[in-house]
C-alpha positions in Angstrom: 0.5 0.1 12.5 -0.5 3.2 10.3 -4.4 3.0 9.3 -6.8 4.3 6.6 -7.8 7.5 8.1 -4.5 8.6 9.0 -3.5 7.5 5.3 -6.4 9.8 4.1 -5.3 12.6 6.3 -1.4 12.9 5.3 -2.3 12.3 1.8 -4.7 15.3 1.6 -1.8 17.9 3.5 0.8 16.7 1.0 -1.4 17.4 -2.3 0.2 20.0 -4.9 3.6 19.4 -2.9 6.7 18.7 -4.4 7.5 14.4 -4.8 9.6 14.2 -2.2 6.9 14.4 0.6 5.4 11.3 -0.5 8.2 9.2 1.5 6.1 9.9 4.7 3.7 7.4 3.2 6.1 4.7 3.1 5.6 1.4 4.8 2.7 -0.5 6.1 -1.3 1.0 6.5 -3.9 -1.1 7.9 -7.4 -0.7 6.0 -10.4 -3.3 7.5 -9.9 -5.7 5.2 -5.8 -6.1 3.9 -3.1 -4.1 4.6 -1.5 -2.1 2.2 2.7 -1.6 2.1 3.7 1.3 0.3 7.7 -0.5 -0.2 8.9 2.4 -2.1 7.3 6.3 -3.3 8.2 8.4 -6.0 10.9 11.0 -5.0 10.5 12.9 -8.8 9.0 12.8 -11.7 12.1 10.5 -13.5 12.8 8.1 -10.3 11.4 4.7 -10.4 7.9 4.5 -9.6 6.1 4.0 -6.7 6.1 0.2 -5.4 2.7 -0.7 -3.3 1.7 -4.5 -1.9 -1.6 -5.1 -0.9 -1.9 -8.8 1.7 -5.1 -10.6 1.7 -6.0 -12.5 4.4 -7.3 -16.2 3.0 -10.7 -15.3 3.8 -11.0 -12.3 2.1 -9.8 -13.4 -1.4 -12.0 -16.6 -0.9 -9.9 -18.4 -3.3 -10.9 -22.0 -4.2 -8.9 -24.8 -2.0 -7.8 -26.0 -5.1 -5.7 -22.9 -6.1 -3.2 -24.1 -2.9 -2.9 -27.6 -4.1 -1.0 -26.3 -6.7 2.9 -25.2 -5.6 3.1 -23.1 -8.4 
């Protein structure tokens, strides 16, 4: 998997290029605490916006246990 610095790194060659460069970013970059999935970038300046995910692990988000009692 993809991480932070090599995020940082493509992000910084494709500033002031045209949209359609950002598809290289697509799919999953691991930062030290959650990984982030870029599921869908920009290819102009009408097409549907960018789609990002960030997943928490449990222990990050330090959630009380009573938030998973709850289905919902």
């Amino acid at each position: 998997m993809r991480d932070a610095s090599e995020l940082a790194t493509l992000l910084k060659q494709m500033d002031g290029r045209g949209y359609k460069v950002y598809k290289a970013i697509t799919g999953a970059w691991n930062f030290p605490d959650f990984t982030l999935h870029v599921d869908h970038a920009q290819g102009g300046p009408f097409a549907a916006p960018t789609r990002l995910r960030l997943l928490l692990s449990a222990d990050v988000v330090a959630l009380p246990e009573s938030v998973y009692r709850n289905p919902l």
